[in-house]
C-alpha positions as CSV (number, residue, x, y, z in Angstrom):
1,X,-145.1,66.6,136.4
2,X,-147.2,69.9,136.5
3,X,-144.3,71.9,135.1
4,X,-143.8,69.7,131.6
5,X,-147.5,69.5,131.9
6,X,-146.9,73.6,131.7
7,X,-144.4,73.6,129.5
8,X,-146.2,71.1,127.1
9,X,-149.2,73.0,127.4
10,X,-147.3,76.2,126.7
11,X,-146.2,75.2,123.0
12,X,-147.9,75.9,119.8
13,X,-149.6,73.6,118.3
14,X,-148.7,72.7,114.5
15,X,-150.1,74.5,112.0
16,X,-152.9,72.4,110.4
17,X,-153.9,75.1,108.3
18,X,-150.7,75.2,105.8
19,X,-152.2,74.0,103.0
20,X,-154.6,76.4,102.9
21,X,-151.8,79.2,103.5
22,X,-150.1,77.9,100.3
23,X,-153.1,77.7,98.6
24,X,-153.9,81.5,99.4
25,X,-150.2,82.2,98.2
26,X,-150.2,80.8,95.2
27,X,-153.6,82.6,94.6
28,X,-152.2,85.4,95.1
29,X,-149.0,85.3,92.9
30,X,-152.1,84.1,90.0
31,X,-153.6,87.4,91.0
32,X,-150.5,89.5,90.8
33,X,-150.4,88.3,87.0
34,X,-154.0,89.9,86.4
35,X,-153.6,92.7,88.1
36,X,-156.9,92.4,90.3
37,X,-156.9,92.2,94.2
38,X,-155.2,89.7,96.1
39,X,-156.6,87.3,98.9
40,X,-156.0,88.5,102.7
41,X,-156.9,86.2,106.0
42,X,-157.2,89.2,108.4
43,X,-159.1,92.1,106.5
44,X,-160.8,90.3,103.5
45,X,-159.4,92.2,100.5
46,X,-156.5,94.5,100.1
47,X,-155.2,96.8,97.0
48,X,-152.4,95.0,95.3
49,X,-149.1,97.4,94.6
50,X,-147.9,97.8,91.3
51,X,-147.3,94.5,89.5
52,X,-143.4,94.6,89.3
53,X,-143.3,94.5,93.1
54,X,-146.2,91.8,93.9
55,X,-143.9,89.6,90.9
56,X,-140.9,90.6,93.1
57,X,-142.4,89.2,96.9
58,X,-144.9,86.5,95.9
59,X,-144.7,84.9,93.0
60,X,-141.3,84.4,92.7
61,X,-141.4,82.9,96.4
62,X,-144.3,80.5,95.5
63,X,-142.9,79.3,92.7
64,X,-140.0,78.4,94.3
65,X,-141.9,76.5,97.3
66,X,-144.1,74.9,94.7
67,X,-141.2,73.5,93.2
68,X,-139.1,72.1,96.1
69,X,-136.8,74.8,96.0
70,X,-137.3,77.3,99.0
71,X,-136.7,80.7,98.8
72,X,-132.7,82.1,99.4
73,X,-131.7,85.6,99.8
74,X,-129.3,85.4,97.7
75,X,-131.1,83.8,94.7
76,X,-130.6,85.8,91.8
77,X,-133.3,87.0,88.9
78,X,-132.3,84.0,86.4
79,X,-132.6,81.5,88.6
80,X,-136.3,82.5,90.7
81,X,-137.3,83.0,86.5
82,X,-135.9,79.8,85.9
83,X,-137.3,78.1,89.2
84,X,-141.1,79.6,87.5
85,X,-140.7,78.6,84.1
86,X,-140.1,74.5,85.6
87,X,-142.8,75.0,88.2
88,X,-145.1,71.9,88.2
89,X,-148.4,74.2,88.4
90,X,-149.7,75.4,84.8
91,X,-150.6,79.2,86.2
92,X,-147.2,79.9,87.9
93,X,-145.7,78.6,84.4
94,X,-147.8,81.2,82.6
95,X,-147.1,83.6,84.6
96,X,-143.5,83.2,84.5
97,X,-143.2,83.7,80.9
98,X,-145.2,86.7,80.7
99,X,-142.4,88.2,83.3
100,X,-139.9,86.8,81.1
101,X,-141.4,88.6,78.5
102,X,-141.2,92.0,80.4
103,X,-137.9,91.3,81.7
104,X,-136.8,91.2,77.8
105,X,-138.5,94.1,77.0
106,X,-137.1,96.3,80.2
107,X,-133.6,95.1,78.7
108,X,-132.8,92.9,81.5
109,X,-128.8,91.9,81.3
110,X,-128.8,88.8,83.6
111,X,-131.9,86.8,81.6
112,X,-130.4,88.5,78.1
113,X,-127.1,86.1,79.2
114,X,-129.1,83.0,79.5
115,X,-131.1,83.4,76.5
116,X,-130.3,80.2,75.0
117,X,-131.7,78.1,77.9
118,X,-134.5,80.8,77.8
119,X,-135.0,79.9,74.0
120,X,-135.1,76.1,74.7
121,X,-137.7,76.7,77.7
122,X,-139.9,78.5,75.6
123,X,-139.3,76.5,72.5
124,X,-140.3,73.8,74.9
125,X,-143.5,75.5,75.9
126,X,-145.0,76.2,72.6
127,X,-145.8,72.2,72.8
128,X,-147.5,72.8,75.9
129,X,-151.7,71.2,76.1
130,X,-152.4,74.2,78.2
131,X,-153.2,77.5,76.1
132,X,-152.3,80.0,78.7
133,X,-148.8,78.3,78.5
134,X,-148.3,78.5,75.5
135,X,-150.0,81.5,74.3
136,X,-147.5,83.3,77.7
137,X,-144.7,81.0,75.7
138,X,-145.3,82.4,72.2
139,X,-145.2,86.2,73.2
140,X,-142.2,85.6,75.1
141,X,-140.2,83.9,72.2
142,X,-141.9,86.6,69.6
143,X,-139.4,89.2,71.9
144,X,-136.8,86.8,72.4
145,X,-136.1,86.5,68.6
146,X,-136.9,89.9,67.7
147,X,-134.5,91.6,70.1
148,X,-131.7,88.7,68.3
149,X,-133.3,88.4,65.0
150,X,-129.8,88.1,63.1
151,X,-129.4,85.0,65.2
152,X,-132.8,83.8,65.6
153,X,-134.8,84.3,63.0
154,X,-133.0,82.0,60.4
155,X,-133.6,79.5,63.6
156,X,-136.9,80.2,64.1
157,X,-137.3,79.4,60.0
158,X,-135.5,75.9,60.3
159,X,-137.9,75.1,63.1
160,X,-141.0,75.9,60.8
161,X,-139.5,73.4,58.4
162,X,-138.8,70.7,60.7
163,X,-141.5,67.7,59.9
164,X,-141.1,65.9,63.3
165,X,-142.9,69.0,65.0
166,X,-146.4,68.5,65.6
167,X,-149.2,70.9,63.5
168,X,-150.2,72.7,66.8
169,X,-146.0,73.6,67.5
170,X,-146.0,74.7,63.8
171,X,-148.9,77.1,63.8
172,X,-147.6,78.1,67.6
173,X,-143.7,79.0,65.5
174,X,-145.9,80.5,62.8
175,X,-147.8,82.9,64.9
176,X,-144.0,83.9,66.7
177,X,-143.3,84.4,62.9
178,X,-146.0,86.7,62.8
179,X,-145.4,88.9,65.3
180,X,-141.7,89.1,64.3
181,X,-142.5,90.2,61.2
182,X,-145.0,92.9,62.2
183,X,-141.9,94.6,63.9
184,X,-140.3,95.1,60.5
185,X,-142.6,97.6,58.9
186,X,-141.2,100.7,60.2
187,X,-137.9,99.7,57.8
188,X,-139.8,98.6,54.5
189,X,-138.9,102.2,53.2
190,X,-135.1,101.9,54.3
191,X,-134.9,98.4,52.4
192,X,-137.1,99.7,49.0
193,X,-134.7,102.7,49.1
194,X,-131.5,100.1,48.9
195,X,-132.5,97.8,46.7
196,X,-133.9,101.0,44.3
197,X,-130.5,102.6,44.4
198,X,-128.6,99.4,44.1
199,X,-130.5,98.5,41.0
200,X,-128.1,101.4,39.5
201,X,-125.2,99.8,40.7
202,X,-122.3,99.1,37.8
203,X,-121.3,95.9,39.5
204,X,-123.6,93.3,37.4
205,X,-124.0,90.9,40.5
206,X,-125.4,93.5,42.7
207,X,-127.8,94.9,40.3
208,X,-128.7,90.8,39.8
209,X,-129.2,90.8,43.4
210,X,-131.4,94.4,43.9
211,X,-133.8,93.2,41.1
212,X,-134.2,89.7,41.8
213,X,-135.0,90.8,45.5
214,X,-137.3,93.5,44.0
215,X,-138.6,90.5,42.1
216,X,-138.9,88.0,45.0
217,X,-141.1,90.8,47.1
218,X,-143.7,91.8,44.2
219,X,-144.5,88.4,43.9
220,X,-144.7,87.5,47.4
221,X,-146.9,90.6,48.0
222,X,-149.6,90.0,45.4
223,X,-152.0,92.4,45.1
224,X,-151.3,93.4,49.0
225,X,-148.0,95.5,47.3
226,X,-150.8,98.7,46.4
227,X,-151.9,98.3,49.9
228,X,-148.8,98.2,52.0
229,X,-146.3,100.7,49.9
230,X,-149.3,102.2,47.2
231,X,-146.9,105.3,46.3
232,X,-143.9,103.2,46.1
233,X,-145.5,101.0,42.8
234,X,-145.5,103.8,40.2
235,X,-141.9,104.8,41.0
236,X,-140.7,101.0,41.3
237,X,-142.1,100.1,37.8
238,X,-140.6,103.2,36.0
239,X,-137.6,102.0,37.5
240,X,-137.7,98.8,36.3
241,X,-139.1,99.9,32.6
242,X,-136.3,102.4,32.7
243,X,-133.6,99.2,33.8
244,X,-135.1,96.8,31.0
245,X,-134.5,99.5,28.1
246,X,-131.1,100.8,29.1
247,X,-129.1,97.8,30.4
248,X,-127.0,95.7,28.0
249,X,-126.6,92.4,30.1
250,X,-128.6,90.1,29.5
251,X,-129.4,88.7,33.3
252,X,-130.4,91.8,34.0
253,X,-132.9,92.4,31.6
254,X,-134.1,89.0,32.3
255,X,-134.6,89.6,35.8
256,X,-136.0,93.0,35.0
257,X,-138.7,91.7,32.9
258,X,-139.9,89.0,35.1
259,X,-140.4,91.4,38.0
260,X,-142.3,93.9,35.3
261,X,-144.5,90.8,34.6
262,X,-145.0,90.0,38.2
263,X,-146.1,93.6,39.3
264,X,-148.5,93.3,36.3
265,X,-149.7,90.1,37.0
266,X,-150.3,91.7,40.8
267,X,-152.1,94.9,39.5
268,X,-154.3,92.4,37.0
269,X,-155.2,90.3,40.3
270,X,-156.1,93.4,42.1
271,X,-158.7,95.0,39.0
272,X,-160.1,91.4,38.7
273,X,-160.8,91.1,42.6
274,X,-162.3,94.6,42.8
275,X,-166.4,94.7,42.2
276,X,-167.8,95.5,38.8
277,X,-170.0,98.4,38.7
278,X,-172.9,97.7,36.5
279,X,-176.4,99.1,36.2
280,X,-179.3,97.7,35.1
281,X,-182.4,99.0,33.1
282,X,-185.1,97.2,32.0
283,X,-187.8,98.5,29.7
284,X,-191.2,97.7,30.4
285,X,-193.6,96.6,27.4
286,X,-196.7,98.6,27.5
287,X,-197.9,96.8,24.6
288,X,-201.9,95.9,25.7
289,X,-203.2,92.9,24.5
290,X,-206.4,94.4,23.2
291,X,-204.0,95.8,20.2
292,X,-205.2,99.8,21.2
């Protein structure tokens, strides 16, 4: 009796405290996200490491308890990203796009195979109520498509056009847009130069082509063209003078003088919207009532 009494006595009670312990984990993997110190039981406070690694050991094993799924050794990237991005609790969701995010942008092979399920998660997120969702969801998508934008861009602009999507998922695909687009800059010169030399092209339909794309951007642009390529405008409009005089088909020369008329219209909008410089002077009467 006094032995299993022993024995009984000798074994550890159950943990009462586990809820707590997940709450502290789950803390931590939020902190690991910020980048700002991380909870600890024994000494208070503790330096994280470098955020890869504090990703790497406790968010990626909370999510995966949070979500039912415990932790295997043998678990690879995709599927602890994937076990994040389903993950009932709205900070570990966050979180796990912003890695997503950084896995695309470190070139990632295993999560660049899976990118259509990654597209339909974060397509899926966009619609979420919670803003650090989908704020996480629209940077991640804003790599995702630029890093495929043959692919995915012409997607992203059926979405924009789809009427069943809510206003909020429109503006969300519109700011992805955005940021897309941004990306391009650095090859506005390379597609100028094209469509300037292909303007020259003896094949009618390719000069059709050059100038009504020429055409198509001046009016898009507005008065932002002097702004965004202001050296570019002189030489474009020579070149489209020079096009309207010489060429003998007609298309052309159409399509010539409707982007001429377009830039002008631009440069017009750009005088009108710029402030008139006047001055005033006023001439005081010193005529005295008296008559002297």
């Amino acid at each position: 009796m006094s032995r299993s009494t022993s024995i009984a006595s000798g074994r550890a009670p159950p943990r009462a405290d586990s809820g707590e312990m997940a709450h502290q984990k789950k803390l931590a993997a939020i902190a690991a996200g910020f980048n700002i110190l991380s909870v600890s039981n024994c000494h208070g406070t503790r330096p994280l490491q470098t955020l890869e690694q504090q990703q790497e050991v406790e968010s990626t094993q909370v999510a995966a308890e949070s979500s039912g799924v415990p932790p295997s050794p043998g678990c690879t990237t995709f599927e602890q990203l994937w076990c994040e991005l389903h993950d009932t609790m709205v900070p570990i969701r966050g979180h796990a796009f912003i890695q997503l995010r950084r896995m695309l942008l470190e070139g990632r092979a295993e999560v660049w195979q899976h990118r259509d399920q990654l597209l339909e998660a974060c397509h899926s997120a966009i619609q979420d109520e919670d803003s650090y969702v989908y704020l996480s969801a629209i940077q991640a998508l804003a790599v995702l498509v630029d890093r495929d934008s043959d692919h995915l861009l012409p997607w992203l602009a059926e979405q924009l056009s789809l009427e069943k999507l809510s206003v909020e998922a429109r503006l969300n695909l519109g700011e992805v847009l955005l940021r897309v687009t941004k990306n391009f800059v650095p090859i506005t010169q390379e597609i100028l130069a094209c469509l300037r030399g292909l303007i020259r092209d003896p094949a009618d339909l390719v000069c059709h082509a050059a100038v009504l794309a020429l055409g198509c951007i001046i009016k898009g642009m507005g008065q932002k063209i002097f702004k965004v390529m202001p050296h570019e405008v002189k030489v474009i409009y020579r070149e489209l003078k020079h096009l309207y005089a010489t060429t003998s088909d007609s298309v052309t020369k159409i399509q010539a003088q409707v982007a001429i008329e377009e830039l002008s219209a631009a440069t017009q909008e750009l005088l009108r919207s710029q402030p008139r410089m006047e001055k005033r002077i006023q001439i005081l009467d010193l005529y005295n009532a008296s008559g002297s």
